[in-house]
BAFI-3210 file (N, C-alpha, C; in Angstrom, 3 decimals, decimal comma, padded with zeros to 6 digits):
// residues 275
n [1|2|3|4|5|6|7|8|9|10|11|12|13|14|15|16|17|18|19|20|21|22|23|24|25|26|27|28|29|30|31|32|33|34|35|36|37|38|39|40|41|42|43|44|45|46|47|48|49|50|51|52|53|54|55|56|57|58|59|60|61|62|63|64|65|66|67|68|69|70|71|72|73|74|75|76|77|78|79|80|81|82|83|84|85|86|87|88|89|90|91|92|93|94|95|96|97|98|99|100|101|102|103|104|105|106|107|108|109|110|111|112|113|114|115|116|117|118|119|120|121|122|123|124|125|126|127|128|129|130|131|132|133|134|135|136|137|138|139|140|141|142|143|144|145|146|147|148|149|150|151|152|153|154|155|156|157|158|159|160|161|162|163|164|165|166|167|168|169|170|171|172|173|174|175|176|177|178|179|180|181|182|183|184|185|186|187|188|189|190|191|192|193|194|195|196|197|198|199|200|201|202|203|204|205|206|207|208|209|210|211|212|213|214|215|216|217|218|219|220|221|222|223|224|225|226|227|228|229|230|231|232|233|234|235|236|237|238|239|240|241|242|243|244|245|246|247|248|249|250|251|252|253|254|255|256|257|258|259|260|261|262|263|264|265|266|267|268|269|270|271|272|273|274|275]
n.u [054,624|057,685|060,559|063,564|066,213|068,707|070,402|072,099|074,800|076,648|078,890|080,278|082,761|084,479|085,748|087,565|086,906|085,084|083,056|081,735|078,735|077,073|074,350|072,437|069,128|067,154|063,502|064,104|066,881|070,220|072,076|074,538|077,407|078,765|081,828|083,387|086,215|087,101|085,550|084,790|082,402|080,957|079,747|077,134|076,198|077,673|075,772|074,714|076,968|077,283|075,031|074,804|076,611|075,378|073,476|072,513|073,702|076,608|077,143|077,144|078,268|081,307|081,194|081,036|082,838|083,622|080,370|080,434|082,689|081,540|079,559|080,490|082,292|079,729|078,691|080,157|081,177|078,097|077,843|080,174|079,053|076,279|076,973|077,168|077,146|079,892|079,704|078,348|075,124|074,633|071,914|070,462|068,113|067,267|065,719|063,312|060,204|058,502|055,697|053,056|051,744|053,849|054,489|056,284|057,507|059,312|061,660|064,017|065,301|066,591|068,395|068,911|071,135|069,420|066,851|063,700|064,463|065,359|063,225|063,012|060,735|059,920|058,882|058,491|060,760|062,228|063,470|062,276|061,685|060,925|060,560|059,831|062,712|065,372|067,890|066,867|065,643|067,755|069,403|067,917|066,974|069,702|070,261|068,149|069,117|070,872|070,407|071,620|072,057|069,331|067,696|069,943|068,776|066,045|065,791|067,427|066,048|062,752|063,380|066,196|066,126|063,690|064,314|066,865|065,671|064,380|066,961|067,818|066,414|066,426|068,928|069,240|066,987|066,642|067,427|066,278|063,409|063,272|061,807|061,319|060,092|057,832|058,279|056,711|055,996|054,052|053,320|053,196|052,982|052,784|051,912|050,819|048,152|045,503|045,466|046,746|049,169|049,351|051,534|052,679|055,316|056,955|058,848|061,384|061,172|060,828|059,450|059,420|056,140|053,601|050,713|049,702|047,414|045,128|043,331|040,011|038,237|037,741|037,058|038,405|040,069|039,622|041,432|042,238|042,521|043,879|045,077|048,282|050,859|053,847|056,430|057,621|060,607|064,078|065,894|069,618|070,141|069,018|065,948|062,722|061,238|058,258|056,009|052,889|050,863|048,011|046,009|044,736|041,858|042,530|041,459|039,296|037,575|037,599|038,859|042,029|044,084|047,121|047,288|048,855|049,892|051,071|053,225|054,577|053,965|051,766|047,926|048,046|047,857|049,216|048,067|048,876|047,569|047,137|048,101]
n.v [-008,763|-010,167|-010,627|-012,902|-013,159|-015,274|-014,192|-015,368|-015,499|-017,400|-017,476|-019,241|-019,013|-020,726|-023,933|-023,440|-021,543|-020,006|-016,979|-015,276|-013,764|-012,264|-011,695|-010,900|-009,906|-008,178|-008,159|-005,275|-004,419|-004,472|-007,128|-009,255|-009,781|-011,394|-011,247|-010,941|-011,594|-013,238|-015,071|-013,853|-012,853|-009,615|-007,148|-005,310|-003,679|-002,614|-004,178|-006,351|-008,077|-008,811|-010,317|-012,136|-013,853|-015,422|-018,364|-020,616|-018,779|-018,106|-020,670|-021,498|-019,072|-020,246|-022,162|-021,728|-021,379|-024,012|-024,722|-023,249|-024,164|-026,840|-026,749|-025,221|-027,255|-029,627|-028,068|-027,947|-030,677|-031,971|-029,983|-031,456|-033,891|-033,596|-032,063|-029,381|-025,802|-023,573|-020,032|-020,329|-019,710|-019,922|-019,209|-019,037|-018,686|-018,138|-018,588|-017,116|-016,552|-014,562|-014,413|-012,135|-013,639|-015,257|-017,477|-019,375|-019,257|-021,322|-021,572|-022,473|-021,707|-022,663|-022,162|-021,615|-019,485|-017,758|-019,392|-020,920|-023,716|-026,015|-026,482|-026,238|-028,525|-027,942|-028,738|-031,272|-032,271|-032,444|-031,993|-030,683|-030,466|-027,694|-026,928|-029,081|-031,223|-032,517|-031,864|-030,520|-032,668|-034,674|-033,108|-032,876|-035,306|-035,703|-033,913|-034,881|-037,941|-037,005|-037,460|-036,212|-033,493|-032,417|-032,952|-030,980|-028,563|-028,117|-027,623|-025,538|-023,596|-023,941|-023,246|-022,238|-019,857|-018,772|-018,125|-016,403|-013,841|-012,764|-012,244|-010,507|-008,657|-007,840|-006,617|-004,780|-002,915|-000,001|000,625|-001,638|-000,262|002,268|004,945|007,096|010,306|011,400|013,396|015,846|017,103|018,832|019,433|020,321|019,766|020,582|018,450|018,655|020,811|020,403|019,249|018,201|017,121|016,243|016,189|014,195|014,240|011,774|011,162|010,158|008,325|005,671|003,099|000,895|000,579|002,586|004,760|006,653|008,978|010,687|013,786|014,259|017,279|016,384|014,004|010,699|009,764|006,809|004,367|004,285|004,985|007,837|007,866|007,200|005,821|005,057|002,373|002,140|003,447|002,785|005,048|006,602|007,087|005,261|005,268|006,002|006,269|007,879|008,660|010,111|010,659|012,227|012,549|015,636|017,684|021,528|024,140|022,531|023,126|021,694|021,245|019,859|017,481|015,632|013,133|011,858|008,988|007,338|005,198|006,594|009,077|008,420|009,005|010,899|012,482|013,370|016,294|017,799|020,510|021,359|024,510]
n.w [069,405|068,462|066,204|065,930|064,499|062,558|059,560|056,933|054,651|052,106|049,505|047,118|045,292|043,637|044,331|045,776|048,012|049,711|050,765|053,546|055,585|057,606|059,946|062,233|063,851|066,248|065,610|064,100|064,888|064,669|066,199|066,304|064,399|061,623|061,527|058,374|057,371|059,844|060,928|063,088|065,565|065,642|067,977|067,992|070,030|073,557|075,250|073,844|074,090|076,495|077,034|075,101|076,640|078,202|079,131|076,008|074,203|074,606|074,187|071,262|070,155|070,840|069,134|066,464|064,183|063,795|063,030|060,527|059,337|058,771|057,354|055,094|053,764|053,049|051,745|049,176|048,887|047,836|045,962|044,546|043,721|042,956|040,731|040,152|039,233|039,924|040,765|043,410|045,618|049,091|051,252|054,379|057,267|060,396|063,672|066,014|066,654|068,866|070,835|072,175|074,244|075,381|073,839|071,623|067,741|066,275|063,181|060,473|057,504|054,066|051,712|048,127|045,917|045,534|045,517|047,444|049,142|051,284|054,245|058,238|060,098|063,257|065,676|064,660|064,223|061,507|058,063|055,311|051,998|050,002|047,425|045,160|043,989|043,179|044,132|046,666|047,508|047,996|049,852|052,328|053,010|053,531|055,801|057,528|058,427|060,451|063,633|065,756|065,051|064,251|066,826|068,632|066,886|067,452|069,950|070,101|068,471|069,909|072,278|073,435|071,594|072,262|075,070|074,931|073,826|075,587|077,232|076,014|076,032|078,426|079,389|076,793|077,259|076,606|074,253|072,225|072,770|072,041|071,086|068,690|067,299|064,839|062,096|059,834|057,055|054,530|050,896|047,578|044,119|040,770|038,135|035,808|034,178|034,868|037,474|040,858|043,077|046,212|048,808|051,326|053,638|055,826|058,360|060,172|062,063|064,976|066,529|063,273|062,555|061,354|060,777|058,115|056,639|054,346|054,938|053,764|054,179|057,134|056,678|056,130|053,418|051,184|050,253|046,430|043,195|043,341|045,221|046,407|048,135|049,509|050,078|053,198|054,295|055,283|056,858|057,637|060,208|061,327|061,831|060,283|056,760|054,884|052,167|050,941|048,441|047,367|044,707|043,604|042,317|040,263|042,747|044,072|045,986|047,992|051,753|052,954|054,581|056,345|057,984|060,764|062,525|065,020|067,383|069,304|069,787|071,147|072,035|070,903|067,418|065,000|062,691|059,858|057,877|054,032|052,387]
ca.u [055,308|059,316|061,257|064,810|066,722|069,727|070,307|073,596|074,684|077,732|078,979|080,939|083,003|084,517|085,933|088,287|086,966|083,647|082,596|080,789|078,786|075,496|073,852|071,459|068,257|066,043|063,118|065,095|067,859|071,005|072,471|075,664|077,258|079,645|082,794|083,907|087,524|087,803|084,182|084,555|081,649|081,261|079,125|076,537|076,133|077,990|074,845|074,619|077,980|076,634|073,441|075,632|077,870|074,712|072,772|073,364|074,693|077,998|077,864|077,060|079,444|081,988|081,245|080,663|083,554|082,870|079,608|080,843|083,865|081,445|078,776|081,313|082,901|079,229|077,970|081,294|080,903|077,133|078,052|080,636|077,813|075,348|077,585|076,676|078,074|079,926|079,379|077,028|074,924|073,632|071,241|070,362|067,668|066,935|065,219|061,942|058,934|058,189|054,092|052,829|051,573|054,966|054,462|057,139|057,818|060,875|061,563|064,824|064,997|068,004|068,096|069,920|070,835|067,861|065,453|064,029|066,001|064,897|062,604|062,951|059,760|060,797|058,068|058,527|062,332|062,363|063,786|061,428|061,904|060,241|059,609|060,201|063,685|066,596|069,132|066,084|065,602|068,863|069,902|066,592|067,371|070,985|070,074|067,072|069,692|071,837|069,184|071,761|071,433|067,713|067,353|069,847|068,003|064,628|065,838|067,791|064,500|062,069|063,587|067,153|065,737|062,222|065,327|067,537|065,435|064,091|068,184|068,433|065,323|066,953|070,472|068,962|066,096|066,766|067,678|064,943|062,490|063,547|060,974|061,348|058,885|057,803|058,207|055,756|055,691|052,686|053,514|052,251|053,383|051,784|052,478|049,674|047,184|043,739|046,260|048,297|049,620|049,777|052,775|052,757|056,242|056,707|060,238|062,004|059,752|061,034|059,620|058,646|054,900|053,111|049,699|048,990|046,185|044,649|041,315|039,054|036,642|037,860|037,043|039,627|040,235|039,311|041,709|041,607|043,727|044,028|046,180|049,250|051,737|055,418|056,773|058,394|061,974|065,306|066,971|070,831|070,050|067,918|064,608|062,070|060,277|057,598|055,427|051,522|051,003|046,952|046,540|043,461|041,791|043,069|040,430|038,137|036,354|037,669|039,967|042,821|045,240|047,495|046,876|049,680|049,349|052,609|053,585|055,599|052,485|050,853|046,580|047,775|048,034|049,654|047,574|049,256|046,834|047,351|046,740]
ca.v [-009,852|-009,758|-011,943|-012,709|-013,942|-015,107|-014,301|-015,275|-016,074|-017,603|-017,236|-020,286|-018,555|-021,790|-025,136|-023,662|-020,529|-019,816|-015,921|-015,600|-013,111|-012,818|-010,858|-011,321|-009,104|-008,674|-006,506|-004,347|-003,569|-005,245|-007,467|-009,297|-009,687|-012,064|-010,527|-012,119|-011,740|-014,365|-015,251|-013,664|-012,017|-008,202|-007,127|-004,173|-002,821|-003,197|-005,188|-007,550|-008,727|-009,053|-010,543|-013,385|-014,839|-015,995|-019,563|-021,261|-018,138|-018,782|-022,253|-021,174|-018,205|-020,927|-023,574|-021,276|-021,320|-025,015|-024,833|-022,899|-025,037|-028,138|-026,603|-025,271|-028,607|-029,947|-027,686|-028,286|-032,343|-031,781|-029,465|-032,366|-034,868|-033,304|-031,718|-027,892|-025,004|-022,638|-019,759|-020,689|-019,037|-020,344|-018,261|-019,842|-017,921|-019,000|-017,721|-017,340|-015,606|-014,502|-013,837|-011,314|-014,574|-016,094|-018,506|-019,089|-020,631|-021,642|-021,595|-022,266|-022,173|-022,729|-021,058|-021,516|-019,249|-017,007|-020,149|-021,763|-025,289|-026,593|-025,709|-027,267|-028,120|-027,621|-029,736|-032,707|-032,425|-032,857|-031,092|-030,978|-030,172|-026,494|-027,363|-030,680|-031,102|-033,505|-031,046|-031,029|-034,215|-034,656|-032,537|-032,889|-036,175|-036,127|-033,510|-036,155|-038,793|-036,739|-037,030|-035,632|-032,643|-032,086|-032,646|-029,845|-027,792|-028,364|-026,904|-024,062|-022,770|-024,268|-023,152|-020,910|-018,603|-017,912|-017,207|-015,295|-012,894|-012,718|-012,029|-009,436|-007,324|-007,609|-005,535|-003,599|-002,649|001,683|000,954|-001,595|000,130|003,353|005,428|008,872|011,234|011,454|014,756|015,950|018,165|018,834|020,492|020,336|019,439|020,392|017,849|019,161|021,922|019,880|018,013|018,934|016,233|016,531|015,461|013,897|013,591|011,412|011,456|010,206|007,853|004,596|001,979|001,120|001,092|003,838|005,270|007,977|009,233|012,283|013,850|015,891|018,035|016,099|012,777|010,243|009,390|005,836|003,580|004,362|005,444|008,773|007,479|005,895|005,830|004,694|001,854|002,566|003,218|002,979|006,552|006,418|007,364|004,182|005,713|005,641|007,722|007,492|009,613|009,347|011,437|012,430|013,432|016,045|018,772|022,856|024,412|022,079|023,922|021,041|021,410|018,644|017,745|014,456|012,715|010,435|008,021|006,584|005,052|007,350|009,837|007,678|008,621|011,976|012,336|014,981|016,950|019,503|020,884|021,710|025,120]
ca.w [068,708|068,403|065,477|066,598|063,293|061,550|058,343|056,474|053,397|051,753|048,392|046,723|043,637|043,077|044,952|047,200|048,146|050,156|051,515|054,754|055,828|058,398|061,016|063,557|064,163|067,064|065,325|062,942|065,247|064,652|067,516|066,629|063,108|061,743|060,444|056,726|057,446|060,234|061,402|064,518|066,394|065,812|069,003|067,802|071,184|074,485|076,182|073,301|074,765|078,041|076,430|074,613|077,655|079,053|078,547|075,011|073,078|074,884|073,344|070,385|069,975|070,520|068,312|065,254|063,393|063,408|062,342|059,512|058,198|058,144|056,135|053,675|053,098|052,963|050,494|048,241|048,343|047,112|044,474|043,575|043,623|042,192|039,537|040,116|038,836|040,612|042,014|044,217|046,956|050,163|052,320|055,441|057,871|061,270|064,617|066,538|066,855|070,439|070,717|073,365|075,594|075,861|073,244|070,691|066,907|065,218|062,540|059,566|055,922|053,424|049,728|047,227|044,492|045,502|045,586|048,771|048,999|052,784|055,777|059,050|061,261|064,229|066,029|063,738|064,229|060,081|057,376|054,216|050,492|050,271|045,994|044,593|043,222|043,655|045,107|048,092|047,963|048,362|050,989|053,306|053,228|054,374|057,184|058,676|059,274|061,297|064,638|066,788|064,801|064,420|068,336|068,935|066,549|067,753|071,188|069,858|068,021|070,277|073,914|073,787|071,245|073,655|076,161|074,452|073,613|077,089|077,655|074,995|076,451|080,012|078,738|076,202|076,714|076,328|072,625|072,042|073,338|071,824|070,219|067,893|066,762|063,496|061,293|059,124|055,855|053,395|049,968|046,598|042,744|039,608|037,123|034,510|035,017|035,491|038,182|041,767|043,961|047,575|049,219|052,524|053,773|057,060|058,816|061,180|063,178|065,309|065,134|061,856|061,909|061,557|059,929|057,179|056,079|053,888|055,228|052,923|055,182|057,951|056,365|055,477|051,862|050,793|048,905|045,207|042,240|043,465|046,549|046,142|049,539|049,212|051,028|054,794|054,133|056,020|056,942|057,639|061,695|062,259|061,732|058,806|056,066|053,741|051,661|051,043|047,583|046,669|043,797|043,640|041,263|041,399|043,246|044,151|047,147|050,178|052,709|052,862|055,697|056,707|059,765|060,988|064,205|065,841|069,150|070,085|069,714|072,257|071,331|070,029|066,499|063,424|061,540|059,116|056,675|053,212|052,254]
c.u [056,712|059,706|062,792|065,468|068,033|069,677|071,663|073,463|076,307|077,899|080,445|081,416|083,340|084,725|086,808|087,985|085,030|083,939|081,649|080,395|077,373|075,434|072,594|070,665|067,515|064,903|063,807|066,259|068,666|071,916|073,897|075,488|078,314|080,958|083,724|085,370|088,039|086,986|084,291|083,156|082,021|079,811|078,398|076,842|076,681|076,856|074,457|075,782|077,655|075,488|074,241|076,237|076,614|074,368|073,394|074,339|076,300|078,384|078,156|077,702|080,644|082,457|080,802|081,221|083,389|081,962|079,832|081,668|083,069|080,371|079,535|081,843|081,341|078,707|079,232|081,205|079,627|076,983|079,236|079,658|077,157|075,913|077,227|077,521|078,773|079,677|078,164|076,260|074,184|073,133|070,695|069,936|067,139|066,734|063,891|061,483|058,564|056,673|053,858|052,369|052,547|055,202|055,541|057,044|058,598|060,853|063,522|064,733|066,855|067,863|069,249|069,728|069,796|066,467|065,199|064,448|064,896|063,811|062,660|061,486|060,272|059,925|058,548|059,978|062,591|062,245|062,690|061,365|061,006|059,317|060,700|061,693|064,447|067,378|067,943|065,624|066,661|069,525|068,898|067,212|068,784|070,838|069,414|067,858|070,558|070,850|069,629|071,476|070,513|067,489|067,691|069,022|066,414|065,191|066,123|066,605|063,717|062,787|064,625|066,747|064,952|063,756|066,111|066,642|064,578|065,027|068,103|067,733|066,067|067,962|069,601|067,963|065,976|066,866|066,654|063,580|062,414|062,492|061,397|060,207|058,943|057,512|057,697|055,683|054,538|053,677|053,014|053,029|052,563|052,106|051,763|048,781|046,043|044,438|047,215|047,588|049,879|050,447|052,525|054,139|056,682|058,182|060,808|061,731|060,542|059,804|059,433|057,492|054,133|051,771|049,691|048,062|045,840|043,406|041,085|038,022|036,891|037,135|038,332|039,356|040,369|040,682|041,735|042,917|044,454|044,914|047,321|050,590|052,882|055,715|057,913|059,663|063,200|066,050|068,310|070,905|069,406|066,409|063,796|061,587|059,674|056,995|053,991|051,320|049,382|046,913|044,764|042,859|041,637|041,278|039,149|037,114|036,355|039,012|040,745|044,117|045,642|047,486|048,341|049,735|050,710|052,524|054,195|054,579|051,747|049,206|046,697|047,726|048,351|048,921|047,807|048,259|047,764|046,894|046,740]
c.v [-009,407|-011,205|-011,706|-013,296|-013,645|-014,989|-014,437|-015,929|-016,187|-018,191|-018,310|-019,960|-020,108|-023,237|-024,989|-022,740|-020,418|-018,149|-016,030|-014,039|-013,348|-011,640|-011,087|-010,242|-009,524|-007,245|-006,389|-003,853|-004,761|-005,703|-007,670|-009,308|-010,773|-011,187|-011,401|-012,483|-013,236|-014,871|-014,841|-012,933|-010,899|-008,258|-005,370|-002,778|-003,261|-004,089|-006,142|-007,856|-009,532|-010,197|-012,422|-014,281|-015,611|-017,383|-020,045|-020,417|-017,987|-019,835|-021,876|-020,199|-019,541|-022,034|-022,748|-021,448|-023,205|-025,421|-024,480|-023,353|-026,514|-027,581|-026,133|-026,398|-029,378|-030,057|-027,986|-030,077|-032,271|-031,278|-030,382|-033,260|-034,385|-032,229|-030,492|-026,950|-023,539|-020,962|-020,207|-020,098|-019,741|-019,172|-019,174|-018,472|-018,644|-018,426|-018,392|-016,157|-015,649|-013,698|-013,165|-012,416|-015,551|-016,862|-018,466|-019,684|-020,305|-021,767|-021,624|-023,057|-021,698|-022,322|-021,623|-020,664|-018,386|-017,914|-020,882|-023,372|-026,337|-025,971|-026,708|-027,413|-028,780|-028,399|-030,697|-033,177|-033,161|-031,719|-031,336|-029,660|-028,523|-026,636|-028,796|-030,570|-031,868|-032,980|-031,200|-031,701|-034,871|-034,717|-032,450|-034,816|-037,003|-035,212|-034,274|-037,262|-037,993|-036,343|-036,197|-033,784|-031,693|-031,729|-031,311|-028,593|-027,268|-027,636|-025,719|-023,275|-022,630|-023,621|-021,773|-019,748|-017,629|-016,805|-016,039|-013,647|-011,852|-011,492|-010,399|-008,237|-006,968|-006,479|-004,511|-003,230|-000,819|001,497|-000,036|-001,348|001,526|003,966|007,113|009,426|011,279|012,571|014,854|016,975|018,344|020,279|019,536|020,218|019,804|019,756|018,381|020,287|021,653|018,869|018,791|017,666|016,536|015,770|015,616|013,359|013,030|011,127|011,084|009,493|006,710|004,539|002,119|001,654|002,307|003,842|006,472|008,264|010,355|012,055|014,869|015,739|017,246|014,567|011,632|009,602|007,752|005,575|003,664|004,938|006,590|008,821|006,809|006,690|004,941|003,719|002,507|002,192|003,596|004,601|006,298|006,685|006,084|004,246|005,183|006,774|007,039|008,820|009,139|010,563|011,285|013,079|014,043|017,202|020,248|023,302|023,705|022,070|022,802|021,001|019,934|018,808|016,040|014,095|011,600|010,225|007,573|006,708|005,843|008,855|009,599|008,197|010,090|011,997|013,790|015,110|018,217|019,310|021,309|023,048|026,399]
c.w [068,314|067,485|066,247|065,119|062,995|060,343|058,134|055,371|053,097|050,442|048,314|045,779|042,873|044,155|045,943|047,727|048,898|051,225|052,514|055,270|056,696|059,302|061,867|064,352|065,293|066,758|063,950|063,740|065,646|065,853|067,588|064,929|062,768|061,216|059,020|056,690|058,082|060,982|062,902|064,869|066,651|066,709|068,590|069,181|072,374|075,348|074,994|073,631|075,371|077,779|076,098|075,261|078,755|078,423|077,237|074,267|073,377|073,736|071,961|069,203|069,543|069,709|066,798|063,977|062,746|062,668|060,652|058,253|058,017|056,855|055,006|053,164|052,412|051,669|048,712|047,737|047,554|045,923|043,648|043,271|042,755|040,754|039,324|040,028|039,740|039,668|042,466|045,694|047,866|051,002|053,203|056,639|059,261|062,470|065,147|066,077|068,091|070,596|072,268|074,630|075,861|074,785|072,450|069,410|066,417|064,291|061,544|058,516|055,396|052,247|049,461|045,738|044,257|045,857|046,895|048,175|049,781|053,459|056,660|060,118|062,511|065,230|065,935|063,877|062,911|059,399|056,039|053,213|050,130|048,438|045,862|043,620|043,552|044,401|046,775|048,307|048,820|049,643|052,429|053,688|054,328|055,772|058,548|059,448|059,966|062,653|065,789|066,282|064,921|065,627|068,280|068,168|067,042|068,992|071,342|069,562|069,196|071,863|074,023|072,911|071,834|074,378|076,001|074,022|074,821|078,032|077,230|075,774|077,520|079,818|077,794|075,852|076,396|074,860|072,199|072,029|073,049|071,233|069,765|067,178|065,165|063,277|060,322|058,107|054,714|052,394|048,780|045,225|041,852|038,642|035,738|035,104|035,558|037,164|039,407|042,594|045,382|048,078|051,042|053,240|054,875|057,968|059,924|062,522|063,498|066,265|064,121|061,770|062,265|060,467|059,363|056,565|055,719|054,547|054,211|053,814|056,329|057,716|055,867|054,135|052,025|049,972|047,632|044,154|042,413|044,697|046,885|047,505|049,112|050,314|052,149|054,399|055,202|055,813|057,680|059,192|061,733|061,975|060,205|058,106|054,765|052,845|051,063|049,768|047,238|045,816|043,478|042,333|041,423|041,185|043,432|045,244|048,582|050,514|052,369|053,593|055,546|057,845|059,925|062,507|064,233|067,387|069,611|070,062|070,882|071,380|070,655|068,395|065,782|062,630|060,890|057,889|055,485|052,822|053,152]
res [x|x|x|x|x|x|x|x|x|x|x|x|x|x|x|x|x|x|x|x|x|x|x|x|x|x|x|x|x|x|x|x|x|x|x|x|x|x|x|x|x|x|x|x|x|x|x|x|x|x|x|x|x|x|x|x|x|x|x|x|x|x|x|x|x|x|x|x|x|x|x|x|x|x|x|x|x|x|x|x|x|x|x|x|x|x|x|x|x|x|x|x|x|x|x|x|x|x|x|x|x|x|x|x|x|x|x|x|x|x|x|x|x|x|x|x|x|x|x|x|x|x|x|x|x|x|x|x|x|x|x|x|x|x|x|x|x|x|x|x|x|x|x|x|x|x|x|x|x|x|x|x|x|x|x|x|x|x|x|x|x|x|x|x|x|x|x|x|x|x|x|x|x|x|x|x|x|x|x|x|x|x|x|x|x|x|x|x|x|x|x|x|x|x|x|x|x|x|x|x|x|x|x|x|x|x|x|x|x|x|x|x|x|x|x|x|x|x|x|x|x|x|x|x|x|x|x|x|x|x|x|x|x|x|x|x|x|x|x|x|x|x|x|x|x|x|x|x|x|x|x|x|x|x|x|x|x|x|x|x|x|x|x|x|x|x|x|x|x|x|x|x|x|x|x]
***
């Protein structure tokens, strides 16, 4: 399963003034970006270039700045209407989901301010209120009558996204497809004396997911208070790292090692003992 997504957001300090900023993931690995200066298209990698001059993202490249200067005027008449205070933030997320049997779904949502606003179903070719409120009453409303709109939306989601990402694999697939080994350390903490923590430190691994696990005696440790694992974090190369911390009692007569599984492992797996 592969997401493809925009994310962008634009910051309204007051009535004449709107910031722009966005980027565009396939995965976790960044494709194109917008630049805030003069919305041009910053190009991650030379084959997202290549990737872009094909099918709609041509069009789409070209008609951006467009897109951009109507929704700022849009969101500025609304906040005169509806009498809202600046600053103001729009987030606006939008993409597919590409499933291992071809299939696809679309999907875009609008925020405001941190809160969802909109969602569009992309089926239904209709925008609808995400919580009950006038501002998305409002604005769901004024998106529905615009049908030429909706259509193109419904196709962008529903058809050039499948493609594009079709595109993207074709050019790059050496850097999507990249995989790194994960590095492995075991060491130990004493926070108190009835008390030592075992440290599982995990390093360096693309993709993201990955498995960790303590064994005692060559069993794996259950779930429980005594197990607490750190969410999968971003390292400044691309990669990831976590840490899986048991916390056990000194000398208590069993062995104890970390096991970690990754694709890039293929069915092997890491086991450094503790010890």
């Amino acid at each position: 399963t592969q997401v493809f997504q925009m994310l962008q957001t634009i910051l309204f300090m007051n009535v004449s003034s709107a910031e722009v900023s966005g980027v565009v993931l396939l995965g976790d690995v960044p494709i194109y970006a917008v630049d805030p200066a003069n919305w041009s298209i910053h190009f991650h990698w030379p084959w997202s270039r290549q990737a872009a001059s094909e099918g709609d993202a041509e069009k789409i490249k070209s008609h951006l700045k467009i897109y951009l200067r109507n929704m700022i005027q849009y969101v500025h008449e609304v906040a005169q209407e509806e009498q809202l205070d600046y600053p103001l933030v729009v987030q606006i997320r939008a993409g597919c989901v590409l499933y291992p049997n071809r299939t696809s779904w679309g999907f875009m949502d609008i925020g405001e301010g941190g809160r969802d606003l909109i969602a569009f179903e992309v089926e239904r070719q209709h925008w609808e209120p995400r919580k009950p409120s006038t501002l998305a009453e409002l604005v769901s409303k004024s998106f529905n009558s615009k049908k030429a709109i909706t259509a193109m939306l419904e196709h962008l989601l529903s058809n050039s996204c499948q493609r594009h990402i079709f595109t993207l694999r074709r050019y790059g697939k050496t850097a999507l497809e990249r995989q790194e080994l994960p590095v492995a350390t075991v060491f130990a903490r004493t926070p108190r004396p009835d008390q030592i923590l075992l440290v599982c430190h995990v390093t360096g691994f693309y993709p993201r997911p990955v498995s960790v696990a303590w064994l005692r005696d060559g069993q794996e440790v259950p779930p429980g208070p005594s197990l607490n694992t750190t969410a999968i974090l971003p390292n400044a190369d691309l990669t990831y790292q976590l840490r899986s911390i048991l916390a056990v009692a000194p000398r208590d007569g069993h062995s104890y090692a970390c096991r970690v599984r990754h694709r890039s492992l293929g069915t092997r797996s890491l086991l450094i003992p503790w010890g």
